[in-house]
N, C-alpha and C positions, 0 to 999 in steps of 0.2 A: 189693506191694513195701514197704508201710508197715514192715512186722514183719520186715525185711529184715535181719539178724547184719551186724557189724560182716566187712569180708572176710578176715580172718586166722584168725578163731574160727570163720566157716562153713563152710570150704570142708573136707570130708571127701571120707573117698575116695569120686572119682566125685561129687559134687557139684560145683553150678557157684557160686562165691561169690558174694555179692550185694552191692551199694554200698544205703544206705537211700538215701529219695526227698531227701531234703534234700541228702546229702551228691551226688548224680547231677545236682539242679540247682545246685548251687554251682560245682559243677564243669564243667558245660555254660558256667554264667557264666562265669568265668575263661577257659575258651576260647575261647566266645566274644568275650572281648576280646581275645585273644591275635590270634584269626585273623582280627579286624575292622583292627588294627595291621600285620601282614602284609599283606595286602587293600592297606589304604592306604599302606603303603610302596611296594609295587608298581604301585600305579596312580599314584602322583603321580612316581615314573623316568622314568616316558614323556615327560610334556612340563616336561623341569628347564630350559632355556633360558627359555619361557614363564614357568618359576613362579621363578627368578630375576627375571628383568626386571620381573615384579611388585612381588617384596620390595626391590628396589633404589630403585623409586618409590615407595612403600611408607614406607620409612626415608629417604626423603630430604624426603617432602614429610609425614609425620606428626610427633608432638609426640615420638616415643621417637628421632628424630633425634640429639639431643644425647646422649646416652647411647649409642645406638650408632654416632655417631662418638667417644666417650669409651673406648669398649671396644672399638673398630677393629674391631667389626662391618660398618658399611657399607663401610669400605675393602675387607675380605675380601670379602663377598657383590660386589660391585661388580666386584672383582678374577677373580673364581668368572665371576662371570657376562658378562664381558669375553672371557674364556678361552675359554668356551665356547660366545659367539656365532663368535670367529673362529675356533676350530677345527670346527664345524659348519659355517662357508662355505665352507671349505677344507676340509678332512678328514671332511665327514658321517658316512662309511662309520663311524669312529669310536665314534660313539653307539648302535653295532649292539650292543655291551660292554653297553652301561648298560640296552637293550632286552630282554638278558639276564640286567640282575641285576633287571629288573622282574619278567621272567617267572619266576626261581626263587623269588622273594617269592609270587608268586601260587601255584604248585605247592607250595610249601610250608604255607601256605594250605593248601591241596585238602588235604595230609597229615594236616592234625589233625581234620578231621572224623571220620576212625576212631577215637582217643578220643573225641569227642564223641559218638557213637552208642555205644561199649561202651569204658568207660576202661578196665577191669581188663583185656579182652584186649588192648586195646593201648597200656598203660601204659608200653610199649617205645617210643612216640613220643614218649614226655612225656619220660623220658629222655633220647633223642634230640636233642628241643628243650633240655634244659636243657644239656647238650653242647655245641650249637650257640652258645648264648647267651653262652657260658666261653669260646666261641672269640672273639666280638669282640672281648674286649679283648686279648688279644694283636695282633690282626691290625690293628685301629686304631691302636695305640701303634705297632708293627713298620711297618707299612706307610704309617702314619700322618708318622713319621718319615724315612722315606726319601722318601716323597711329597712333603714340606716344607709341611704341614699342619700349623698351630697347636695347641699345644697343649690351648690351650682346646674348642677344635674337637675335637680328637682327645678329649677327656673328655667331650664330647657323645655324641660317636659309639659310647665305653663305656657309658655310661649305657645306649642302648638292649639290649645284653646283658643291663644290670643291670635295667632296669624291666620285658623281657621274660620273666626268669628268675623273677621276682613268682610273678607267676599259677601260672607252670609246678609251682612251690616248691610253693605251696598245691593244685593239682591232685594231685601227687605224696603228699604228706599225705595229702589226703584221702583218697586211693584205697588209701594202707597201714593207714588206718583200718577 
C-alpha cells in the first residue's frame, strides 16, 4: 500500500481506489479521536447528578472559585445540579431521556468504526457526522433558548459541533485526496 495513487487518479474502471499508508493512518487518528469524544460523551450522561455534585465542590472549595463566581459559573452548575438532584427524587423515571442520549453517543461511536476499517467505502459516515455536527448549533441555540440556558452555555454547547466537525473536515480531505 506504500505505492498506493492518490484516490481520484486510481480508481479506473473496476478498480478499487486506494488511500496511501500515511494518508489511512492520519485518518484512523482523527477518528480515533473523534470516536474516543463520543465514547466519553456518552459514558459521563449516565452518572451527571454524580459529576455535577463533584464540580459544584470542586468550584467551591478550589482557587478557580472567584472566577467562577465572577462568570456565574458556580451559580449555574449549582443551579444545574440542584435541578437535578430534586427532579431525580421525585421524578427519576426522567433521567430514562438522558440514558438515552448516552446510549446514541455510544452507537454512534460503534458508527464510525466503518470508516476507520475502509474510509473510502464509507466516506458516507464522515459525511453523515459532518451533518450531524451542523446540526448542533441550531438545536443548541433553538433549544438552547426555549430551555432558558445561558447563552454562554449555549456557545459551549456549539463549540462541540464546531470542534467535532475538526477531525471529520480533515478525514473528509484526506480521503478526496
Amino acid at each position: 500500500m506504500k505505492n498506493a495513487v492518490p484516490y481520484r487518479e486510481a480508481a479506473g474502471e473496476g478498480e478499487q481506489p486506494m488511500l496511501s499508508h500515511q494518508h489511512l493512518r492520519e485518518i484512523r487518528f482523527w477518528l480515533g479521536l473523534f470516536i474516543a469524544g463520543l465514547v466519553l460523551s456518552g459514558v459521563t450522561a449516565f452518572p451527571l447528578q454524580t459529576e455535577l455534585t463533584w464540580a459544584v465542590s470542586l468550584l467551591e472549595t478550589s482557587p478557580v472559585r472567584p472566577i467562577a463566581e465572577a462568570t456565574s459559573l458556580l451559580l449555574w452548575i449549582a443551579h444545574v445540579q440542584a435541578a437535578l438532584s430534586d427532579t431525580n427524587a421525585h421524578y427519576p423515571f426522567l433521567a430514562y431521556g438522558t440514558d438515552w442520549l448516552a446510549f446514541a453517543h455510544l452507537v454512534l461511536a460503534v458508527l464510525f468504526f466503518g470508516p476507520y476499517r475502509d474510509p473510502l467505502r464509507n466516506r458516507w459516515v464522515i459525511t453523515f457526522g459532518l451533518i450531524a455536527c451542523g446540526g448542533v448549533i441550531p438545536l443548541a441555540l433553538i433549544a438552547g433558548h426555549i430551555r432558558g440556558i445561558p447563552i454562554p452555555w449555549q456557545l459551549i454547547d456549539c463549540s462541540f459541533g464546531i470542534f467535532g466537525a475538526i477531525p471529520l473536515l480533515r478525514c473528509r480531505w484526506l480521503i478526496s485526496r
